[in-house]
PDB file of N, CA, C and O in Angstrom:
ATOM      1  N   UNK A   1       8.273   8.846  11.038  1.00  0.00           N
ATOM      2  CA  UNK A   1       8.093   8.518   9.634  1.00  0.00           C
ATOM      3  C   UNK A   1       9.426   8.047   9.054  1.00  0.00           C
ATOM      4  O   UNK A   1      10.528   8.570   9.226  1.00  0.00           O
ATOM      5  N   UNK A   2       9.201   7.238   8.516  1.00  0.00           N
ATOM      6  CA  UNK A   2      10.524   6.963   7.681  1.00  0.00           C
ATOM      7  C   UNK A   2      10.593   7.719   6.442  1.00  0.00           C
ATOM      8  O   UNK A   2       9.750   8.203   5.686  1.00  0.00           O
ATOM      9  N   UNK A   3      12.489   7.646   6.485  1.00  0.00           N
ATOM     10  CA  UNK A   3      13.057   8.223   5.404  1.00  0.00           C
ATOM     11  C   UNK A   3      12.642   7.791   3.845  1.00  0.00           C
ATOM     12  O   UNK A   3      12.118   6.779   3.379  1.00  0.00           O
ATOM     13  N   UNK A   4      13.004   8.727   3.407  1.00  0.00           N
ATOM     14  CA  UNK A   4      11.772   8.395   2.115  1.00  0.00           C
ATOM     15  C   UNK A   4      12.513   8.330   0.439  1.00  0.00           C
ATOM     16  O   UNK A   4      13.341   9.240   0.408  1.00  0.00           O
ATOM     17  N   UNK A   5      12.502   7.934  -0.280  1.00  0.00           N
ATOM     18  CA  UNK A   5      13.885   8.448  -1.751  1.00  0.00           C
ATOM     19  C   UNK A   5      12.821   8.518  -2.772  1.00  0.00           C
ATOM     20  O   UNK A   5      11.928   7.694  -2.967  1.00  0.00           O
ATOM     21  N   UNK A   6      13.163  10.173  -3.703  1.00  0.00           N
ATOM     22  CA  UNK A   6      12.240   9.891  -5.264  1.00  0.00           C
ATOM     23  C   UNK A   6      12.284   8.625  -6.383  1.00  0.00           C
ATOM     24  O   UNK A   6      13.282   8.028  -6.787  1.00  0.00           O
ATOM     25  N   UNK A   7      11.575   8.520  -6.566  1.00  0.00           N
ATOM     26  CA  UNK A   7      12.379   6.884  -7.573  1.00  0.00           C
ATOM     27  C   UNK A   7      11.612   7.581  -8.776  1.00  0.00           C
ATOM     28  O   UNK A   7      10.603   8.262  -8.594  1.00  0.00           O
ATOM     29  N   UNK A   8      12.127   7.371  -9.909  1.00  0.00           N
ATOM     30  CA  UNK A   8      11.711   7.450 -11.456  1.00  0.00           C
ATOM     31  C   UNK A   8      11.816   6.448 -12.332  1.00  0.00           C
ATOM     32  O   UNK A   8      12.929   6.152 -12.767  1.00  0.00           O
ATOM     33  N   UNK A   9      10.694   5.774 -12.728  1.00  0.00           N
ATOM     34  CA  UNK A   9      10.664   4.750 -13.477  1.00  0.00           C
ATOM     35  C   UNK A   9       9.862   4.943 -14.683  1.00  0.00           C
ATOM     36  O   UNK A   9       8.876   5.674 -14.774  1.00  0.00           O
ATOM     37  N   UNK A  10      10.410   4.175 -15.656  1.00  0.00           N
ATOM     38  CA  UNK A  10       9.356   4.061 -17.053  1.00  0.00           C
ATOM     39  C   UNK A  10       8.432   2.689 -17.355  1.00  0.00           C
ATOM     40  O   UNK A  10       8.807   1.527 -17.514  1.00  0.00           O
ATOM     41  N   UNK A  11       7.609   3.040 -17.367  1.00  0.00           N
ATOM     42  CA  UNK A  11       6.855   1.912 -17.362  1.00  0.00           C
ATOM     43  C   UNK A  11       5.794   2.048 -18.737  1.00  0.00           C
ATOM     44  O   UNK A  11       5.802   3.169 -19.246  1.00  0.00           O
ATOM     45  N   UNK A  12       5.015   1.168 -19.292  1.00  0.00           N
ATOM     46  CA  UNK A  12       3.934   1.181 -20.361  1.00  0.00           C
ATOM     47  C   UNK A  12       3.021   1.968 -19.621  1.00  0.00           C
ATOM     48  O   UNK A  12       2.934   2.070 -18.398  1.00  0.00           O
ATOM     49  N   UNK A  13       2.219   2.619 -20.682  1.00  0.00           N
ATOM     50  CA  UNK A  13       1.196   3.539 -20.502  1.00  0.00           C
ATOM     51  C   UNK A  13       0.273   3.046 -19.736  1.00  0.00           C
ATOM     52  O   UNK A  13      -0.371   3.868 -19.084  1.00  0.00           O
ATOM     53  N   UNK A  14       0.012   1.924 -19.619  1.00  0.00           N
ATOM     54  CA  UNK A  14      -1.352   1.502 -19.153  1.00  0.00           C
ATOM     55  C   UNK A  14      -1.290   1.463 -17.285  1.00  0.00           C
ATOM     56  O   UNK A  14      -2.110   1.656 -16.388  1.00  0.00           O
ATOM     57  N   UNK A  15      -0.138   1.178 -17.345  1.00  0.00           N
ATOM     58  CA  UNK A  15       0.830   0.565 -15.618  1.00  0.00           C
ATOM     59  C   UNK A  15       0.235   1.618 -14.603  1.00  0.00           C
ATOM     60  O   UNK A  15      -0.069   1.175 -13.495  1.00  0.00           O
ATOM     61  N   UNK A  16      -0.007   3.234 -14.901  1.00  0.00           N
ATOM     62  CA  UNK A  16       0.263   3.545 -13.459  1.00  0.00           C
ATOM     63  C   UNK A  16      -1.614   3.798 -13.399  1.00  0.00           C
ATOM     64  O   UNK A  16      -1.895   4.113 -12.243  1.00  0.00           O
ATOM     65  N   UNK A  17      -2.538   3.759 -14.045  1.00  0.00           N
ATOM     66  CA  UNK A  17      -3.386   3.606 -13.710  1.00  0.00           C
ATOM     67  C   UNK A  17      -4.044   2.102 -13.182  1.00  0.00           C
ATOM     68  O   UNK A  17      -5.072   1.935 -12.526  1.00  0.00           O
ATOM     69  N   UNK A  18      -3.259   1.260 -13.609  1.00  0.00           N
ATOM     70  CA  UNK A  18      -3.330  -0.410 -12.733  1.00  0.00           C
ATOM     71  C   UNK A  18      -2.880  -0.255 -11.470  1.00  0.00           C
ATOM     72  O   UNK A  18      -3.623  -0.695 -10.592  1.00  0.00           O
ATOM     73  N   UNK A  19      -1.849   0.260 -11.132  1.00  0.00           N
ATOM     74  CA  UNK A  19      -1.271   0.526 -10.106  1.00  0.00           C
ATOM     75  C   UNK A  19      -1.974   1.249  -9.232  1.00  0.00           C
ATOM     76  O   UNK A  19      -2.407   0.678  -8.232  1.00  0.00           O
ATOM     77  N   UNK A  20      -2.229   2.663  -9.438  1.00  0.00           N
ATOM     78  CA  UNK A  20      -3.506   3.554  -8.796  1.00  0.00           C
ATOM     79  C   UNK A  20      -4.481   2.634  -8.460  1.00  0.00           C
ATOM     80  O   UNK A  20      -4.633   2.482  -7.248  1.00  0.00           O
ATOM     81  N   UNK A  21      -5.080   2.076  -9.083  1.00  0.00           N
ATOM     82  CA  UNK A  21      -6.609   1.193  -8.793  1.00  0.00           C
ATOM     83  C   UNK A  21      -6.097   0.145  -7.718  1.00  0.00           C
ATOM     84  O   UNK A  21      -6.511   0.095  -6.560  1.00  0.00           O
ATOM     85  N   UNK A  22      -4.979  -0.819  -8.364  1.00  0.00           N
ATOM     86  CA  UNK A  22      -4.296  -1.827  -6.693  1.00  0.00           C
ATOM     87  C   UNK A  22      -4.437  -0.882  -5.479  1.00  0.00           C
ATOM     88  O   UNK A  22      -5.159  -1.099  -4.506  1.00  0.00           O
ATOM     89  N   UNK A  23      -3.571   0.300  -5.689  1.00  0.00           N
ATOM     90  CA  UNK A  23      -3.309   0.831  -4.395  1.00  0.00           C
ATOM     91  C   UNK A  23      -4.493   1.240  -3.779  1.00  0.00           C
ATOM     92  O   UNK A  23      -4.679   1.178  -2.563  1.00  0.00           O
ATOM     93  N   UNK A  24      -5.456   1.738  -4.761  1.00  0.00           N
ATOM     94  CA  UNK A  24      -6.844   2.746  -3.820  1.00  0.00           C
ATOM     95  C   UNK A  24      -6.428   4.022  -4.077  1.00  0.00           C
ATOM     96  O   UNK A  24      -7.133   4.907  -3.591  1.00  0.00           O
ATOM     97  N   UNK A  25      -5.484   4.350  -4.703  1.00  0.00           N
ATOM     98  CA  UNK A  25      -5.634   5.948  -4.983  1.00  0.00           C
ATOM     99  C   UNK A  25      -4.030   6.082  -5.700  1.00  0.00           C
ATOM    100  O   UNK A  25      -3.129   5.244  -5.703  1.00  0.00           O
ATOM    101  N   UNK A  26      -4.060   7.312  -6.227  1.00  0.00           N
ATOM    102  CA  UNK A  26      -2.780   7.506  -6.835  1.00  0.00           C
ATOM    103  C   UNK A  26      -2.048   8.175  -5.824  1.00  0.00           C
ATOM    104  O   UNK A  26      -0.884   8.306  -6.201  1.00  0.00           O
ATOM    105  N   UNK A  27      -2.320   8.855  -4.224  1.00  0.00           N
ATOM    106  CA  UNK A  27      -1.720   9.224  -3.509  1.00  0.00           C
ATOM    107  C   UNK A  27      -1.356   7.501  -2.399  1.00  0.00           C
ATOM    108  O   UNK A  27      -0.641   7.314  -1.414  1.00  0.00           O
ATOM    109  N   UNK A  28      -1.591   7.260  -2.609  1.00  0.00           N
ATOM    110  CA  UNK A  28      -1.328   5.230  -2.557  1.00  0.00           C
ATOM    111  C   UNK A  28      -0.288   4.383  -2.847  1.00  0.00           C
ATOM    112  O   UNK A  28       0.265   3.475  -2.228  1.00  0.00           O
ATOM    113  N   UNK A  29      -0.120   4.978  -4.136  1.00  0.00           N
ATOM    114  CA  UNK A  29       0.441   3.946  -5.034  1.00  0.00           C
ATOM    115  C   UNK A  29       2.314   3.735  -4.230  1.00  0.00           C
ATOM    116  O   UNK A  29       2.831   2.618  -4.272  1.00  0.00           O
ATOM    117  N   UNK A  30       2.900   4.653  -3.733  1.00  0.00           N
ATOM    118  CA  UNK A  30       4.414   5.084  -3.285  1.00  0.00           C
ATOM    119  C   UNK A  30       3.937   3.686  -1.828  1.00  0.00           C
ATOM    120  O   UNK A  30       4.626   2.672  -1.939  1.00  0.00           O
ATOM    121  N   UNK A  31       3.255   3.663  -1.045  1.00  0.00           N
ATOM    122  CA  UNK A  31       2.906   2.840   0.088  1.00  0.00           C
ATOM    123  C   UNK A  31       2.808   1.218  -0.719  1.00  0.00           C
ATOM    124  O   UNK A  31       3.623   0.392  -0.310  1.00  0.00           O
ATOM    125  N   UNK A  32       1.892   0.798  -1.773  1.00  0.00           N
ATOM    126  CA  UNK A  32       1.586   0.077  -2.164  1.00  0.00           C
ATOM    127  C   UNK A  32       2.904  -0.633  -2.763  1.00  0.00           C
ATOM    128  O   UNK A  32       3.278  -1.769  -2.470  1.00  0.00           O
ATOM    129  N   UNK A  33       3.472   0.162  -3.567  1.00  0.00           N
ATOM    130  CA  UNK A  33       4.853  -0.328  -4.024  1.00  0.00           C
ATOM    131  C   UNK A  33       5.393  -0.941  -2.795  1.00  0.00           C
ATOM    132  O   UNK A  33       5.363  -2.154  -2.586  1.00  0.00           O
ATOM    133  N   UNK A  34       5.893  -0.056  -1.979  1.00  0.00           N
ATOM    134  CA  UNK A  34       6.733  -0.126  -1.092  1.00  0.00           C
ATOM    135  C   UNK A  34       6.431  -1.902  -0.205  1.00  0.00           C
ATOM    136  O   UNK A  34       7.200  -2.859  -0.296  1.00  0.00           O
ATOM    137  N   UNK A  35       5.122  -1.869   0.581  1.00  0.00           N
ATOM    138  CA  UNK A  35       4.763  -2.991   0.910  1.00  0.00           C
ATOM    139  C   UNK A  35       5.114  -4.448  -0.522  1.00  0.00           C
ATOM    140  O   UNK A  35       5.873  -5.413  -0.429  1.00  0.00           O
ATOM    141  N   UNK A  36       4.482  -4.160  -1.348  1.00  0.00           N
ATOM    142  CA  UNK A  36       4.805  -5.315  -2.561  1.00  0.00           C
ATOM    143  C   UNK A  36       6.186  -5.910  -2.811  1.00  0.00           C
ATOM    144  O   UNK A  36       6.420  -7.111  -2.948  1.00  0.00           O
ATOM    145  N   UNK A  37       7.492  -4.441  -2.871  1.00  0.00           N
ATOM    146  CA  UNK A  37       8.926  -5.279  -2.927  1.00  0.00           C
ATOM    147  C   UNK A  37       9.175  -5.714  -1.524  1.00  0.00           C
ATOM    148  O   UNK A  37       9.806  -6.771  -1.546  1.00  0.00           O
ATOM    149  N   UNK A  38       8.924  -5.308  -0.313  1.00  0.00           N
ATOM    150  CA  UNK A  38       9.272  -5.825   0.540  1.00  0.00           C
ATOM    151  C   UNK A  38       8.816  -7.012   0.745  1.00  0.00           C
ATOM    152  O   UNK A  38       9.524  -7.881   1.254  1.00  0.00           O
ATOM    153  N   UNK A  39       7.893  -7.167   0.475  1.00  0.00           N
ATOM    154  CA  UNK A  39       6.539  -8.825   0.539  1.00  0.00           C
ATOM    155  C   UNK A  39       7.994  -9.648  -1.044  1.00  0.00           C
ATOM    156  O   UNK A  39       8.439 -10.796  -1.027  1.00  0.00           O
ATOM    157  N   UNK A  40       8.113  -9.253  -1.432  1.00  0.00           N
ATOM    158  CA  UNK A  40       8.324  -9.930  -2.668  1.00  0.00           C
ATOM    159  C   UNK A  40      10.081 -10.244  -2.468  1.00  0.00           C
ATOM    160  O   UNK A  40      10.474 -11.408  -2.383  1.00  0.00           O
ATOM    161  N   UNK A  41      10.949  -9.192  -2.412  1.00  0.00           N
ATOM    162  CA  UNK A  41      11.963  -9.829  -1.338  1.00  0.00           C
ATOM    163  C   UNK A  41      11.851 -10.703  -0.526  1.00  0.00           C
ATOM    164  O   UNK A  41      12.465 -11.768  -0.580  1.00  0.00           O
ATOM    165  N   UNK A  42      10.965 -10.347   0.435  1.00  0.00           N
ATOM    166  CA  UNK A  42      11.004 -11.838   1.669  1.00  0.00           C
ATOM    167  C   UNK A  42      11.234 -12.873   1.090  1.00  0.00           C
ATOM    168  O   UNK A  42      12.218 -13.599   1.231  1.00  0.00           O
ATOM    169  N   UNK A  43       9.761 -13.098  -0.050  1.00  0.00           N
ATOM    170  CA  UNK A  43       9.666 -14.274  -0.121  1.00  0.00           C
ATOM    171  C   UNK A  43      10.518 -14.867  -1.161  1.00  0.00           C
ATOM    172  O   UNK A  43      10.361 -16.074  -1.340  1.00  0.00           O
ATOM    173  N   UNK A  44      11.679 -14.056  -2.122  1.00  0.00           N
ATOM    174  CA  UNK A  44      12.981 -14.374  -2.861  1.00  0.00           C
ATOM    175  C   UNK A  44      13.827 -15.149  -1.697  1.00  0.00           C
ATOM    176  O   UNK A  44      14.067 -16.357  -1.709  1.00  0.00           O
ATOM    177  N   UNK A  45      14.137 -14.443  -0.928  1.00  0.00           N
ATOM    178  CA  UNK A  45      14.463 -14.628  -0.080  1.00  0.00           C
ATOM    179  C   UNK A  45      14.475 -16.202   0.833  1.00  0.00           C
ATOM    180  O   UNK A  45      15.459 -16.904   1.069  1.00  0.00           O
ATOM    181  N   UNK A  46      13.461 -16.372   1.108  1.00  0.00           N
ATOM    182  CA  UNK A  46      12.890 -17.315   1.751  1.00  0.00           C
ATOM    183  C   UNK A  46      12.351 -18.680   1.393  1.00  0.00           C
ATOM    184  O   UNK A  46      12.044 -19.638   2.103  1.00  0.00           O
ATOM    185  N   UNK A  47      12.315 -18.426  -0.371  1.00  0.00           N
ATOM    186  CA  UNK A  47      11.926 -19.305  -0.991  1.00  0.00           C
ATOM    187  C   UNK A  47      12.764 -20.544  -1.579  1.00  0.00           C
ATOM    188  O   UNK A  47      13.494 -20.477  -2.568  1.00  0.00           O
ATOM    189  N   UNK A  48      12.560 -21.537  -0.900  1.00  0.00           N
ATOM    190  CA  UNK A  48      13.932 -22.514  -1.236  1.00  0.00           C
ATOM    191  C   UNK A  48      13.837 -22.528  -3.057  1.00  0.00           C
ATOM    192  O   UNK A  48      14.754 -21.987  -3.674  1.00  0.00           O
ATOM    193  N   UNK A  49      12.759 -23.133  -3.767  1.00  0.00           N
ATOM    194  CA  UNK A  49      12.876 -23.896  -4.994  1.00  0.00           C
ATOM    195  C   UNK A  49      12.646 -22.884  -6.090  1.00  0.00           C
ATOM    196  O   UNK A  49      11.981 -21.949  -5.645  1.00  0.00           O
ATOM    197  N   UNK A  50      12.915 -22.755  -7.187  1.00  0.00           N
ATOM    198  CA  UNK A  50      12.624 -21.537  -8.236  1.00  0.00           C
ATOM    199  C   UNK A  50      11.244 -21.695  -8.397  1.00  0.00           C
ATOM    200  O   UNK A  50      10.800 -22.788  -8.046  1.00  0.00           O
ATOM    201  N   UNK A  51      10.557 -20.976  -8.785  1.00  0.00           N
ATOM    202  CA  UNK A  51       9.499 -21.141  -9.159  1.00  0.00           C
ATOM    203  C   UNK A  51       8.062 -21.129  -8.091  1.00  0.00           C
ATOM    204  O   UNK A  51       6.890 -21.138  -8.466  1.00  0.00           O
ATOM    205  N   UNK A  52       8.540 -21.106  -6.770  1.00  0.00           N
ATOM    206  CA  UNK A  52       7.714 -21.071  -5.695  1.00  0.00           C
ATOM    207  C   UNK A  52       7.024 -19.820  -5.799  1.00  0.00           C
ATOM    208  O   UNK A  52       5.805 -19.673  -5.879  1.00  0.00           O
ATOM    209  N   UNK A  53       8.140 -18.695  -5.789  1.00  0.00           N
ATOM    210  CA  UNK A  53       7.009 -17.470  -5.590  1.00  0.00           C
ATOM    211  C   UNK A  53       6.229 -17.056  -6.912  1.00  0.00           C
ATOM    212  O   UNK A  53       5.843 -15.898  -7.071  1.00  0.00           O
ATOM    213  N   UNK A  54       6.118 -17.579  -7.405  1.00  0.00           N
ATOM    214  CA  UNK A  54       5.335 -17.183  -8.803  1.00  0.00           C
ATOM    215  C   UNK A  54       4.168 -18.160  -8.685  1.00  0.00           C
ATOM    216  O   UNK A  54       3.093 -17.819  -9.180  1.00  0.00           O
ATOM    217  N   UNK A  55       4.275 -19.307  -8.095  1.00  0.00           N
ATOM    218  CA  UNK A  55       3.283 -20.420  -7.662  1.00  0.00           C
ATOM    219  C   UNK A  55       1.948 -19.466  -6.882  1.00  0.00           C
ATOM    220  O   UNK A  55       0.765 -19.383  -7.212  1.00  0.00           O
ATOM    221  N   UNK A  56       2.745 -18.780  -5.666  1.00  0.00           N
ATOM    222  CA  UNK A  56       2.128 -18.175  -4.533  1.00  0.00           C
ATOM    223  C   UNK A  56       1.720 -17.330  -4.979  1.00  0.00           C
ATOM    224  O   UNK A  56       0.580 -17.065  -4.597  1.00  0.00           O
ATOM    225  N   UNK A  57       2.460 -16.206  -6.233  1.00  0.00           N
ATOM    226  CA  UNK A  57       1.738 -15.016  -6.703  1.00  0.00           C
ATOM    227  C   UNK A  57       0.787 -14.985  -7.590  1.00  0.00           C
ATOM    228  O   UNK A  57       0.052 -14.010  -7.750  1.00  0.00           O
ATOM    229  N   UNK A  58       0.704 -16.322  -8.406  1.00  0.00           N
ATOM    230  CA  UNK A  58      -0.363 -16.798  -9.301  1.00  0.00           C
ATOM    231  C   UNK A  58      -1.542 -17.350  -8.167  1.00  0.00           C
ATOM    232  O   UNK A  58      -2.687 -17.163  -8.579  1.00  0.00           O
ATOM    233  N   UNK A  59      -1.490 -17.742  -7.346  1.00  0.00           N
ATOM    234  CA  UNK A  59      -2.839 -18.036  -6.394  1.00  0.00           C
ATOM    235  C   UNK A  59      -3.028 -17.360  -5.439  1.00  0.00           C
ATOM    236  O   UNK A  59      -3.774 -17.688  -4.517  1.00  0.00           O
ATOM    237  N   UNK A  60      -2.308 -16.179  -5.507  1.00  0.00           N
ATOM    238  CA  UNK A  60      -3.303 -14.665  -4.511  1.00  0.00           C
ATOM    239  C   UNK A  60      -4.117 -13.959  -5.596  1.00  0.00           C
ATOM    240  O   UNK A  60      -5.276 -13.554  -5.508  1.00  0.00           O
ATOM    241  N   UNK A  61      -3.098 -13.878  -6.865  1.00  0.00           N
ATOM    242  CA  UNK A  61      -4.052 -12.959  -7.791  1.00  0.00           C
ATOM    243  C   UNK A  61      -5.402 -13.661  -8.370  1.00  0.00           C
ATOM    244  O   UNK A  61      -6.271 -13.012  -8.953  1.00  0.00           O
ATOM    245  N   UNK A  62      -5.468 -14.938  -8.160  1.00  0.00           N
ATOM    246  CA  UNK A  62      -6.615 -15.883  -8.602  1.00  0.00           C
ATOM    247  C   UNK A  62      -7.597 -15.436  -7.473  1.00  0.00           C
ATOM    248  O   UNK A  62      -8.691 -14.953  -7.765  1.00  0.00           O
ATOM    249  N   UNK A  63      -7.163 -15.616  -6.085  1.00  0.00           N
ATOM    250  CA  UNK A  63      -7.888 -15.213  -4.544  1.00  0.00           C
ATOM    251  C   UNK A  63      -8.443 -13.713  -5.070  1.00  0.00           C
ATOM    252  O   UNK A  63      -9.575 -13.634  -5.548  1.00  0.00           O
ATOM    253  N   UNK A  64      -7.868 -12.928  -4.993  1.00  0.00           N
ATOM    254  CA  UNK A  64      -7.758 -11.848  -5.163  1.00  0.00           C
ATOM    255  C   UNK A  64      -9.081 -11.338  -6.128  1.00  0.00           C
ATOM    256  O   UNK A  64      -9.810 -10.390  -5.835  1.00  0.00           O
ATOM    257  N   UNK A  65      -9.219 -12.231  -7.398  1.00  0.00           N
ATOM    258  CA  UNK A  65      -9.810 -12.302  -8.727  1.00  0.00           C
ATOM    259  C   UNK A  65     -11.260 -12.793  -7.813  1.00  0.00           C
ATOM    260  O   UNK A  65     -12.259 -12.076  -7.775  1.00  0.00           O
ATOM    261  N   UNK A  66     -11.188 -13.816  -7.272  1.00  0.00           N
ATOM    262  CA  UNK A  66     -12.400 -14.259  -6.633  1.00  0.00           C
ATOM    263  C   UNK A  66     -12.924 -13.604  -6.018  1.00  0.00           C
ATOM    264  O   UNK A  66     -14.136 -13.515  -6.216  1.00  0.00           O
ATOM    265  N   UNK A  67     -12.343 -12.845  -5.010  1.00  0.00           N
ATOM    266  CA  UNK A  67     -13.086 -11.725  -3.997  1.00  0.00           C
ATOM    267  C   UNK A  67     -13.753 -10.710  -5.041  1.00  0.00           C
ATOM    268  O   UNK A  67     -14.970 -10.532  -4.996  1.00  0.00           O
ATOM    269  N   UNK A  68     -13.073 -10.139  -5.846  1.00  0.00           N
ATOM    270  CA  UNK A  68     -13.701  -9.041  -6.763  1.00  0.00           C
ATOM    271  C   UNK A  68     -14.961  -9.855  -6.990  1.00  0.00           C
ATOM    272  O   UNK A  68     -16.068  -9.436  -6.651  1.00  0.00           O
ATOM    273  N   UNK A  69     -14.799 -10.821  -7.468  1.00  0.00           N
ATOM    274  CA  UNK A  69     -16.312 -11.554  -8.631  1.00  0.00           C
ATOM    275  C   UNK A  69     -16.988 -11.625  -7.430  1.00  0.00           C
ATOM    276  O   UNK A  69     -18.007 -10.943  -7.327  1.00  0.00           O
ATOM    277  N   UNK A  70     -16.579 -12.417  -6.353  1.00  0.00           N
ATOM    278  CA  UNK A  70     -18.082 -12.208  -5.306  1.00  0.00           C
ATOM    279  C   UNK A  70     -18.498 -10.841  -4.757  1.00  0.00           C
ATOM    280  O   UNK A  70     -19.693 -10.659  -4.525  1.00  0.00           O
ATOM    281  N   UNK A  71     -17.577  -9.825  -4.521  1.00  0.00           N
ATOM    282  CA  UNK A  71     -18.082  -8.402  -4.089  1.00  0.00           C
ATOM    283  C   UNK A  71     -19.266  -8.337  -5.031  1.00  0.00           C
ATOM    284  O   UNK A  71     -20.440  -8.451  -4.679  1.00  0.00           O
ATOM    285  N   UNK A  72     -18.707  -8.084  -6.625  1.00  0.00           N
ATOM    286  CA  UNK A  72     -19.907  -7.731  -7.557  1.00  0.00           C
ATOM    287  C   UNK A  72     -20.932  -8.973  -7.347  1.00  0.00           C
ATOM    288  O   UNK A  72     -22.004  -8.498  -7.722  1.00  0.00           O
ATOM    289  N   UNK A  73     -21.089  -9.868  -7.079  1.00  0.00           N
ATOM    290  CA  UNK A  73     -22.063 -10.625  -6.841  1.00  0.00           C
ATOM    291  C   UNK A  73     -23.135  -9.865  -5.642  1.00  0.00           C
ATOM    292  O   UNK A  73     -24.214  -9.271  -5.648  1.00  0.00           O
ATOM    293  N   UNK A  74     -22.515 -10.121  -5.045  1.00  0.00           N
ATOM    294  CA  UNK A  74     -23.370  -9.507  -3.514  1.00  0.00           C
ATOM    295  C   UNK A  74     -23.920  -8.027  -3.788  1.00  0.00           C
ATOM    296  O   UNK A  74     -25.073  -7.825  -3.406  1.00  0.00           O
ATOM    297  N   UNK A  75     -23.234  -6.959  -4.409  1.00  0.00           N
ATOM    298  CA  UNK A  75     -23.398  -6.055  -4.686  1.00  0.00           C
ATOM    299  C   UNK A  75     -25.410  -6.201  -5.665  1.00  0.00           C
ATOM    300  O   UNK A  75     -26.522  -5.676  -5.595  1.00  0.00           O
ATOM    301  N   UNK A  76     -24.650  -7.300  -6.459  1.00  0.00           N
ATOM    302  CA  UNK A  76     -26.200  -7.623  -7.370  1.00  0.00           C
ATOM    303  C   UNK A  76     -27.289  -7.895  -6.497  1.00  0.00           C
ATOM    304  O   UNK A  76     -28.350  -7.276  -6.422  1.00  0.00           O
ATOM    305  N   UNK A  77     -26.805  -9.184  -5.650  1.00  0.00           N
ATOM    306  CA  UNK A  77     -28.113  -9.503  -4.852  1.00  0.00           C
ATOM    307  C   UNK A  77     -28.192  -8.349  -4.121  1.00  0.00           C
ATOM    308  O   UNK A  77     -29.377  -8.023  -4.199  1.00  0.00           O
ATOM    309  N   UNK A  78     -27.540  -7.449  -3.378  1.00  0.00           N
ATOM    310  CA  UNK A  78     -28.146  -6.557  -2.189  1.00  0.00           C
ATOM    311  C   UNK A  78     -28.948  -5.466  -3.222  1.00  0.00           C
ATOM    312  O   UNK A  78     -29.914  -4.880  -2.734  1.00  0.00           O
ATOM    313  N   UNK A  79     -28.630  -5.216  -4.438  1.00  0.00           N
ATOM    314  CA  UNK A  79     -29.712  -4.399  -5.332  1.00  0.00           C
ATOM    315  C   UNK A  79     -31.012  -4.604  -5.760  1.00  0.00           C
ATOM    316  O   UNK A  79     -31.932  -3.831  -6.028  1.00  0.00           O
ATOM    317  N   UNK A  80     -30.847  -6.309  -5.772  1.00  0.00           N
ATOM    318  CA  UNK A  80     -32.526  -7.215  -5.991  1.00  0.00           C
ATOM    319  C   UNK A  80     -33.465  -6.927  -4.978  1.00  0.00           C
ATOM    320  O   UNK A  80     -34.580  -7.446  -5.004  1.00  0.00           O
TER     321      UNK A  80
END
């Protein structure tokens, strides 16, 4: 297992239950972070032009947005 550090942050009220729900659970959320800055470094990182990774992060959360709307879709038809 890797080494592990407490972190304490303040965030708006609404944040750590958004966060809980991304992750799948509030025992989640420490994994979920963790994967996201590392994904999000890389791609600072890696990203030649400004503005690229915000390009890429605006069209996963759109992807992302789509999968939800078709789950609840299918969800409807498999209830019909």
């Amino acid at each position: 297992m890797e080494e592990s550090t407490r972190l304490s942050v303040h965030v708006p009220a609404d944040v750590p239950a958004k966060l809980a729900e991304l992750a799948g659970g509030v025992k989640k959320m420490g994994s979920y972070l963790t994967t996201l800055i590392r994904q999000a470094h890389a791609g600072q990182v890696d990203v030649g032009a400004p503005g690229d990774l915000d390009l890429l992060t605006a069209g996963f959360k759109h992807l992302s947005a789509k999968v939800k709307e078709l789950e609840a879709r299918l969800q409807q038809v498999e209830r019909a």
